[in-house]
N, C-alpha and C positions, 0 to 999 in steps of 0.2 A: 554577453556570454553565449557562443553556441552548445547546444545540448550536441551532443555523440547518437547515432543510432541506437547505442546498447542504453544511456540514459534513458531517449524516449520512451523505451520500450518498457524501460524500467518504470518508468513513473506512471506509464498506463498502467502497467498492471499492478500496481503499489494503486493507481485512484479508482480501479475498478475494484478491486477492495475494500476499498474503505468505504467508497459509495454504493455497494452494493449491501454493504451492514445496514447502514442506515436508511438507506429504501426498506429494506425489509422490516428493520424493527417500526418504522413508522408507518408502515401499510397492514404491519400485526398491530399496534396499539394506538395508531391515530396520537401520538404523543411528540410532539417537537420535542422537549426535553430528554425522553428516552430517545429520540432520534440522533440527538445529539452527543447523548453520552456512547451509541453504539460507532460514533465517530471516530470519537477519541479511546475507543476500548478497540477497536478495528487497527489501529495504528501502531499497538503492543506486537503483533506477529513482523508486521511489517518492519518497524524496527529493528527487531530480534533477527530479521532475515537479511538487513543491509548488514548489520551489524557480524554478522556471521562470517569468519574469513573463510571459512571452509564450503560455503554456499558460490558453486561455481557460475553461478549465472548470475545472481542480482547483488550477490555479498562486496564488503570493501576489497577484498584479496581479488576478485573477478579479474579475468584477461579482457584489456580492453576490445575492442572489436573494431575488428580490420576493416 
């Protein structure tokens, strides 16, 4: 399967997201565990924003890129 430019870019910034929650909460509480839930709690926007047809950059409805 090759990824698309606009995927790439997509997933960066969909993982720089996610991983960015979970640095943070585990550099505030020294907690794997809350580290981990700020994972999976980080991934609710991200969702909500693939999910979104009206989100013209990273949404399902998105124009692919030329």
């Amino acid at each position: 399967m090759k990824l698309s430019d606009a995927n790439k870019k997509m997933i960066a910034s969909y993982g720089r997201s996610v991983l960015g929650a979970a640095v943070a909460t585990y550099a505030a509480t020294n907690d794997w565990s809350m580290a981990l839930n700020a994972l999976w709690a980080a991934l609710i926007p991200v969702a909500m924003r693939f999910l979104n047809p009206g989100d013209n950059a990273f949404g399902k409805a998105a124009a692919p890129a030329e």
